[in-house]
Each structure stands twice: as C-alpha cells, then as structure tokens.
C-alpha positions as CSV (number, residue, x, y, z in Angstrom):
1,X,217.4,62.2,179.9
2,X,216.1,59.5,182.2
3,X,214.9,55.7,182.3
4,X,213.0,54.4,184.5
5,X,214.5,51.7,187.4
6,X,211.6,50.6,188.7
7,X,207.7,50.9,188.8
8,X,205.3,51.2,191.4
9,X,202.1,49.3,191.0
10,X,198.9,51.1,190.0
11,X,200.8,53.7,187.7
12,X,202.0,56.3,190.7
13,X,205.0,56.5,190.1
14,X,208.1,55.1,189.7
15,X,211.8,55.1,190.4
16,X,214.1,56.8,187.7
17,X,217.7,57.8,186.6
18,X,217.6,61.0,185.6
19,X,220.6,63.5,184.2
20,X,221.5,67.0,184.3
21,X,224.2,69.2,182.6
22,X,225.0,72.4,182.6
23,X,228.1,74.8,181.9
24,X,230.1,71.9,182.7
25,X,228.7,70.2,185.2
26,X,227.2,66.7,184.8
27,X,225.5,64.5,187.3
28,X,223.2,61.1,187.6
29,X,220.7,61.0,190.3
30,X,218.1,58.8,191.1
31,X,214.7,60.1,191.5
32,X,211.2,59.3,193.2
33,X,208.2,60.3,190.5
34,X,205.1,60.5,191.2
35,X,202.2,60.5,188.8
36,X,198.7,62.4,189.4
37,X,197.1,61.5,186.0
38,X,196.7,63.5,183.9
39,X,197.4,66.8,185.3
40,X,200.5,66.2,187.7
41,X,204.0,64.9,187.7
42,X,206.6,65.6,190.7
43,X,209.9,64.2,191.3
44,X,211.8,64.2,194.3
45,X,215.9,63.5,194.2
46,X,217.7,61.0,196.1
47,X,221.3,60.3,196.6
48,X,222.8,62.5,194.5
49,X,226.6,64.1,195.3
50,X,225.9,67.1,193.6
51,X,222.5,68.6,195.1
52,X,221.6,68.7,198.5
53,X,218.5,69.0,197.3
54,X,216.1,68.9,193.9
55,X,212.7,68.9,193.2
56,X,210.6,69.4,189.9
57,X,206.4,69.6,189.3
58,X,204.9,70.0,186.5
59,X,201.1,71.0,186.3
60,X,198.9,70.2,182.8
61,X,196.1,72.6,182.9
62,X,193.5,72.7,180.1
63,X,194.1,74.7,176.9
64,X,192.2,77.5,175.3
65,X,188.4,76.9,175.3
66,X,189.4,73.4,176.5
67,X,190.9,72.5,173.5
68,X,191.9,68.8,174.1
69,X,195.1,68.8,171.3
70,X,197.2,71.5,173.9
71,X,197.9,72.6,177.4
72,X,199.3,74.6,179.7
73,X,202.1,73.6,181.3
74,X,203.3,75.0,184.8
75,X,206.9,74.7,185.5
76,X,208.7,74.8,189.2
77,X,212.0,73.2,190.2
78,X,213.7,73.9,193.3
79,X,217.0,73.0,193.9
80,X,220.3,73.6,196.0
81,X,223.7,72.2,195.6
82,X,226.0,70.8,198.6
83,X,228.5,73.2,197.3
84,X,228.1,76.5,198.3
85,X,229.9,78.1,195.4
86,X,228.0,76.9,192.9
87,X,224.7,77.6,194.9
88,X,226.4,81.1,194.2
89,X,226.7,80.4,190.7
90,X,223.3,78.8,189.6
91,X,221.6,81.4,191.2
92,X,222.7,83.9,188.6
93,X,221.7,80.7,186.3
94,X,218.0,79.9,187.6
95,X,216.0,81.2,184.7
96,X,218.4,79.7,182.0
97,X,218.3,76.3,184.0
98,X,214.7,76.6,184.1
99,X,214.0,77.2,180.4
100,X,216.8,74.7,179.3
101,X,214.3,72.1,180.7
102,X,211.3,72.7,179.5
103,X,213.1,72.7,176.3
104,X,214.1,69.4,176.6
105,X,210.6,68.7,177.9
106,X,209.1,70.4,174.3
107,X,211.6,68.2,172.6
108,X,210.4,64.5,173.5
109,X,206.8,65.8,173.1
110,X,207.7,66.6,169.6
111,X,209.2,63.3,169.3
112,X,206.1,61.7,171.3
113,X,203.7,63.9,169.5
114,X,204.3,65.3,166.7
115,X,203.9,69.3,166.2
116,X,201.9,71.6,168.2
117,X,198.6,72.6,167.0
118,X,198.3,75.7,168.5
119,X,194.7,78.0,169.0
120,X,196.8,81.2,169.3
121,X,195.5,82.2,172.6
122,X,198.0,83.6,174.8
123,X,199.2,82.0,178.0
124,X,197.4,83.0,181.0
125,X,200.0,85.2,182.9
C-alpha cells in the first residue's frame, strides 16, 4: 500500500510511503514518483534499511484496436537488498515478487474501476 507525503506542483509526481511484504519480511520506504500522463509511472526508493536499491515503471500502452476501456500494462522493478543473503534468496523469488505486485496493482483497479471489459485479444508477447 502507499499514501502519498507530499505533491509536486503541476501533477509530476509526488513523494510517497510505500510498503512491501514478503515471506516475512516487512518494510516502509519512502519513494520519489514520477508521473508521465497517461502512459508512465516510475518510482525511485529512498532511505530505506532494507534495499540498497528499488525501482519500479510501469508503461500503459493502448489496448486492442485501441480500445479506450483496457490496456496493456508493462511491468519492470529492479531491486537489491543491503543484505547479501537475502539478495540470495529473492533471487530465487523475482518472478513471484513480480506477479505479487501487479496483483495488488489489478486489485485497486478493481476497486478504482470496476471489472475488466476485456476484447479477448491476446497480449502482445
């Protein structure tokens, strides 16, 4: 989950505290996001005591035929802990971290939006 700290003017970005958990690990960090409406959203960690480092983007491409009710979504998050044993760990974890967010991403669009309306086409990759 997150909420956000602070704004930036123009709607850029803002400031948030974000969470993550996962087979028993649970941390708060603050995060930079930016905001390239509509197609763009990145965020950048900051002082966290867990990861050294942690990054996320997510890319909103068109849907089939240009079908303005859906989307394609493009998913990349990089991250590394300060610890090296659980670097060791996640890595065997990546995929499962991965999909375990977008989930939750899914989630709050169903709350936001309500269900998906969905053209069939399959995604392009």
């Amino acid at each position: 989950g997150g909420a956000p700290l602070a704004r930036e003017g123009g709607g850029g970005g803002l400031t948030a505290e974000l969470s993550v958990g996962f087979k028993g690990l649970s941390e708060k960090y603050v995060s930079e996001v930016a905001l390239a409406r509509p197609r763009r959203i990145t965020a950048t960690t900051r002082d966290s005591s867990l990861f050294s480092s942690l990054s996320s983007e997510w890319e909103f491409r068109s849907g089939p035929g240009g079908d303005a009710n859906c989307c394609w979504l493009d998913f990349k998050v990089n991250f590394a802990f300060r610890n090296p044993l659980y670097n060791q760990v996640a890595a065997a974890f990546k995929s499962e971290v991965a999909s375990k967010m977008v989930s939750a991403f899914e989630k709050r669009c169903l709350v936001l939006y309500g269900p998906p309306r969905s053209s069939g086409a399959s995604p392009p990759f």
